[in-house]
C-alpha positions, 0 to 999 in steps of 0.5 A: 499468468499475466508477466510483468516487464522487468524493467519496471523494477529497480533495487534501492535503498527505502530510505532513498525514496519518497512517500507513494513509492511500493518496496519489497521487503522481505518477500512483501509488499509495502507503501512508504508512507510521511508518517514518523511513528519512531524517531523521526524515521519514514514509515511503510505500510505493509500490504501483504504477509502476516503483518498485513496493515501494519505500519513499521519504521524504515531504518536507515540500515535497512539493506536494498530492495525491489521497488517499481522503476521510475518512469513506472506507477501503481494504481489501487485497483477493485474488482467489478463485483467486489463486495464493500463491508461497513465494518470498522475499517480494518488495517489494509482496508481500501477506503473510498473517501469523498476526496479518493480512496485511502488506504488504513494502517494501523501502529502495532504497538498501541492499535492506532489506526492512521489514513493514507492516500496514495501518494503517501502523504498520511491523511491528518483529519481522517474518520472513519465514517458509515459513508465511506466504503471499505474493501477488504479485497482489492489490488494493486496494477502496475502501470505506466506514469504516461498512462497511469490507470492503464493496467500493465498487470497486477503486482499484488492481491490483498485479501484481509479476510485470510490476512495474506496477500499474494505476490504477482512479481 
């Protein structure tokens, strides 16, 4: 089982942070994300757990939690031999694009899907299209920003095909 530095991480408020940025809430995983889907409130993408997919508001009374350090980043990883499915992109989907991959959350309370690239920024004129591939299982590395695709291990698995993702940190 590969470590992970503890240094990488920090505690802090959600609504302290940017978009692009992975917290821990509640033992999972998620990505802040620019969309305001309640009153005007940042929104997170949940990554792993029951509610896998889902976007959800950040509150500002939501207390603090772990997110990756600053001079820390992340980066949406596939194994070699990942199998692609053109299925309707599912919430949590990694979607390759022709513009880099994007990742799918959906809005629980009307079913509204909604893009995202890893920065968080939400993807305005985003369609699901036949020519972009979409993986249910990827994952997400944890890295240095000086060396931003160089693994310094995995910090979560997301599997949509049993709707739970596993916690590497």
């Amino acid at each position: 089982m590969m470590q992970l530095p503890a240094q990488a991480f920090v505690e802090v408020r959600p609504s302290a942070l940017p978009p692009g940025r992975l917290v821990r809430v509640r033992g999972c995983w998620s990505l802040l994300v620019d969309l305001q889907l309640r009153h005007g409130q940042q929104s997170r993408l949940i990554l792993q757990g029951p509610h896998q997919g889902h976007l959800v508001a950040v509150g500002p009374g939501v207390p603090e939690c772990t997110t990756i350090a600053a001079e820390f980043g992340w980066f949406p990883s596939l194994d070699w031999n990942a199998l692609a499915t053109d299925q309707t992109p599912y919430s949590g989907a990694l979607v390759l694009t022709s513009d880099g991959p994007v990742l799918i959350g959906s809005d629980p309370d009307d079913g509204d899907q909604y893009a995202f690239r890893m920065d968080g920024t939400h993807v305005e004129k985003y369609y699901a299209s036949p020519a972009h591939t979409r993986f249910e299982r990827w994952s997400v590395e944890l890295s240095l920003d000086e060396r931003p695709f160089e693994s310094l291990g995995l910090l979560l698995a997301v599997d949509l095909g049993t709707l739970k993702g596993t916690a590497g940190a």
